[in-house]
Kinemage of the C-alpha trace (Angstrom):
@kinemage 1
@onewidth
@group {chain A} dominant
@subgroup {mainchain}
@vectorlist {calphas} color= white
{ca unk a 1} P 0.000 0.000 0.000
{ca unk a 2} L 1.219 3.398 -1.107
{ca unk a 3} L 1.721 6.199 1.707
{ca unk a 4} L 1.754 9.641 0.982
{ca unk a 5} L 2.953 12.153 3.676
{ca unk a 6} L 1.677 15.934 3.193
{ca unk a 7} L 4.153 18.933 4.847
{ca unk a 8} L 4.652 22.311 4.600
{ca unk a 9} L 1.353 24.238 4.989
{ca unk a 10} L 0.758 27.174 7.643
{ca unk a 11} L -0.188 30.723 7.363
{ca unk a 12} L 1.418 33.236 4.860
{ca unk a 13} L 0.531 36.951 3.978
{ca unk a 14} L -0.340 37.634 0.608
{ca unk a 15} L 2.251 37.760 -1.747
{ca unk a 16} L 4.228 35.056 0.281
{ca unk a 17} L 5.465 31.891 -0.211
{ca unk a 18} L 5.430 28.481 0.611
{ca unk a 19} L 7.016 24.783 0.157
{ca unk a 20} L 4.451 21.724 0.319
{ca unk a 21} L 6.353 18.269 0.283
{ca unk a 22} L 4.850 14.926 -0.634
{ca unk a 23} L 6.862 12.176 0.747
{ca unk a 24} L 6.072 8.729 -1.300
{ca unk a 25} L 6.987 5.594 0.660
{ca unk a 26} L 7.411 3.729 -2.900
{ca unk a 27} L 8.610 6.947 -5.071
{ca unk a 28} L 10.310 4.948 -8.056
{ca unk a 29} L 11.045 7.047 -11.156
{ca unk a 30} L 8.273 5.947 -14.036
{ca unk a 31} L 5.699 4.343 -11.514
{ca unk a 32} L 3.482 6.913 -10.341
{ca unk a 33} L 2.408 10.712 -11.448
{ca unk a 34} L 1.818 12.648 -8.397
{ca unk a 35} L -1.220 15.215 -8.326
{ca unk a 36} L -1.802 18.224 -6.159
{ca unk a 37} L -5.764 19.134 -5.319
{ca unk a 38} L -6.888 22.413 -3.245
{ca unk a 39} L -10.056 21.865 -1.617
{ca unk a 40} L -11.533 24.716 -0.163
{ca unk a 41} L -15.439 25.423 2.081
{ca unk a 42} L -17.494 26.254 -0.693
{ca unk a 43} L -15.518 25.320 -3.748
{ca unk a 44} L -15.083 22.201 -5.828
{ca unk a 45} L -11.990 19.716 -5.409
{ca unk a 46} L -9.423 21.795 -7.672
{ca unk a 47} L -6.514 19.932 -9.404
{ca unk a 48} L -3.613 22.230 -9.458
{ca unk a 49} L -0.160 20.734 -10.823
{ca unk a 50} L 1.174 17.581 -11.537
{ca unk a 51} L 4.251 15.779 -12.717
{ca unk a 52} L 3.835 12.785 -14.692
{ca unk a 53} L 6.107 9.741 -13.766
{ca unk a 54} L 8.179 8.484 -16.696
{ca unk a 55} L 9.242 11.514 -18.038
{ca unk a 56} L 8.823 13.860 -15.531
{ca unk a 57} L 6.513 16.410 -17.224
{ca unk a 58} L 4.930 18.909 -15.331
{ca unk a 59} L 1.486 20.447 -15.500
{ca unk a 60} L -0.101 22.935 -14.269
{ca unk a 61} L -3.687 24.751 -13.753
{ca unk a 62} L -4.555 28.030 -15.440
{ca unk a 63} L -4.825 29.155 -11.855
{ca unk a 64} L -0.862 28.623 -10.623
{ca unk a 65} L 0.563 28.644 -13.683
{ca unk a 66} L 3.808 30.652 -13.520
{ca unk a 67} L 3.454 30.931 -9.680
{ca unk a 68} L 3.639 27.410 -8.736
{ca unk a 69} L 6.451 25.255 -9.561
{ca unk a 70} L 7.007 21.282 -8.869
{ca unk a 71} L 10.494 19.535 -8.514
{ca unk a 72} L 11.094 15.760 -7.031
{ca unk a 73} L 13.870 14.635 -4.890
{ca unk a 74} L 14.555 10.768 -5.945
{ca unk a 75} L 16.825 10.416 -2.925
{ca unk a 76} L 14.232 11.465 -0.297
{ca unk a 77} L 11.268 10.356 -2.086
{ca unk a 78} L 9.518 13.495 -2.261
{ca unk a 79} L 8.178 15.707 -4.729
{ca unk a 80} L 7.687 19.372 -3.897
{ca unk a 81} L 5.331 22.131 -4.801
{ca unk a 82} L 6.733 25.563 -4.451
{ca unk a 83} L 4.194 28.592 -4.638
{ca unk a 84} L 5.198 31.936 -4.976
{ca unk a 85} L 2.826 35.232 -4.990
{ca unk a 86} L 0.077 33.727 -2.886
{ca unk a 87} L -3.251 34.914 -3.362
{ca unk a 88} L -6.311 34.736 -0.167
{ca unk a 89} L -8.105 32.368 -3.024
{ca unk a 90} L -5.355 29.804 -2.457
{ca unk a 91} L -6.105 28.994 0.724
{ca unk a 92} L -7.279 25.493 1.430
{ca unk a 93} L -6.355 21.986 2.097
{ca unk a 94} L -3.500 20.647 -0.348
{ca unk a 95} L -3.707 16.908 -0.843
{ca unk a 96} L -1.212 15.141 -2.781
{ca unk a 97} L -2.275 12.479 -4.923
{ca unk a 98} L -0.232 9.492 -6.469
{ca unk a 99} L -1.971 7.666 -9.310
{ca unk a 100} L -0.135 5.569 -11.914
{ca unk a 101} L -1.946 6.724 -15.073
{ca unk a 102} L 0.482 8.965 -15.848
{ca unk a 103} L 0.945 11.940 -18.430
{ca unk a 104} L -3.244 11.231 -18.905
{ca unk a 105} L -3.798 11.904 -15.483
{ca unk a 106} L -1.969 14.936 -14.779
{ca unk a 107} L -3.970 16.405 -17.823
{ca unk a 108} L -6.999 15.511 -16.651
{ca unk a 109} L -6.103 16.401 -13.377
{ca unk a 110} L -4.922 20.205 -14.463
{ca unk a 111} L -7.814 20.344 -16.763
{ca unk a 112} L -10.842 19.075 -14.145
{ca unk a 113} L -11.629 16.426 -15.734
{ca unk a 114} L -9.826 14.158 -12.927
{ca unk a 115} L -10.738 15.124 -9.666
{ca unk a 116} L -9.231 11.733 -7.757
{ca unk a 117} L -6.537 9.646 -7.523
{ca unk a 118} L -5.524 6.170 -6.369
{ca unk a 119} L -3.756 6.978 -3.024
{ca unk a 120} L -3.745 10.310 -0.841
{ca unk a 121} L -1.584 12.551 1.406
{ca unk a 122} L -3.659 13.357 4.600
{ca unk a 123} L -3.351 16.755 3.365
{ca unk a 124} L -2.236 20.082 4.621
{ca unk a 125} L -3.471 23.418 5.219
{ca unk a 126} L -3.016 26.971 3.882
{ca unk a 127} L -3.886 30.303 5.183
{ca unk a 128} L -3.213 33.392 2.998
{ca unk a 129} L -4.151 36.535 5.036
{ca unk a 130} L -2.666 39.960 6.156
């Protein structure tokens, strides 16, 4: 069974920043793309980035796109999701997802057509707010 460990949220002023890490216990190049979602009171599960696992293509949301960035650490097993120029509508819960679908998932997921995955991060929470 696949474990994903979500870290990194907290409270940041607009215009901040912030590192989220996703910590895969089984994080083997080419298995698995791994999926960020933002759920937030009110709004519908939104799939935000992804990078796919073969070739290590990211994608990204209209939303984020040139303000979030994603990297991956084979060593430590952990794929990171760096935001930059935080906005108070980015608040939420950030769940990682790991699915192995690949470059068709993190399309879907960018796109909204996907809105799961096969395993889950217990998720993390951000604040944006003066």
């Amino acid at each position: 069974q696949l474990q994903l460990v979500n870290a990194g949220g907290g409270l940041v002023q607009p215009g901040g920043s912030l590192k989220l890490s996703c910590e895969v216990s089984d994080f083997k190049l080419g298995r698995y793309a791994i999926g960020w979602f933002r759920e937030a009171p009110g709004k519908e599960r939104e799939g935000l980035a992804c990078i796919s696992g073969r070739q290590r293509r990211t994608y990204f949301a209209d939303s984020v796109k040139g303000r979030f960035a994603l990297s991956a650490d084979d060593a430590k097993k952990t794929v990171y999701l760096q935001m930059k120029d935080l906005k108070p509508e980015d608040a939420g819960v950030y769940f990682c997802t790991a699915d192995p679908q690949g470059d068709g998932y993190c399309s879907g997921l960018v796109s909204g057509q996907i809105r799961s995955g096969d395993y889950w991060g217990q998720g993390t929470d951000i604040t944006v707010s003066s």
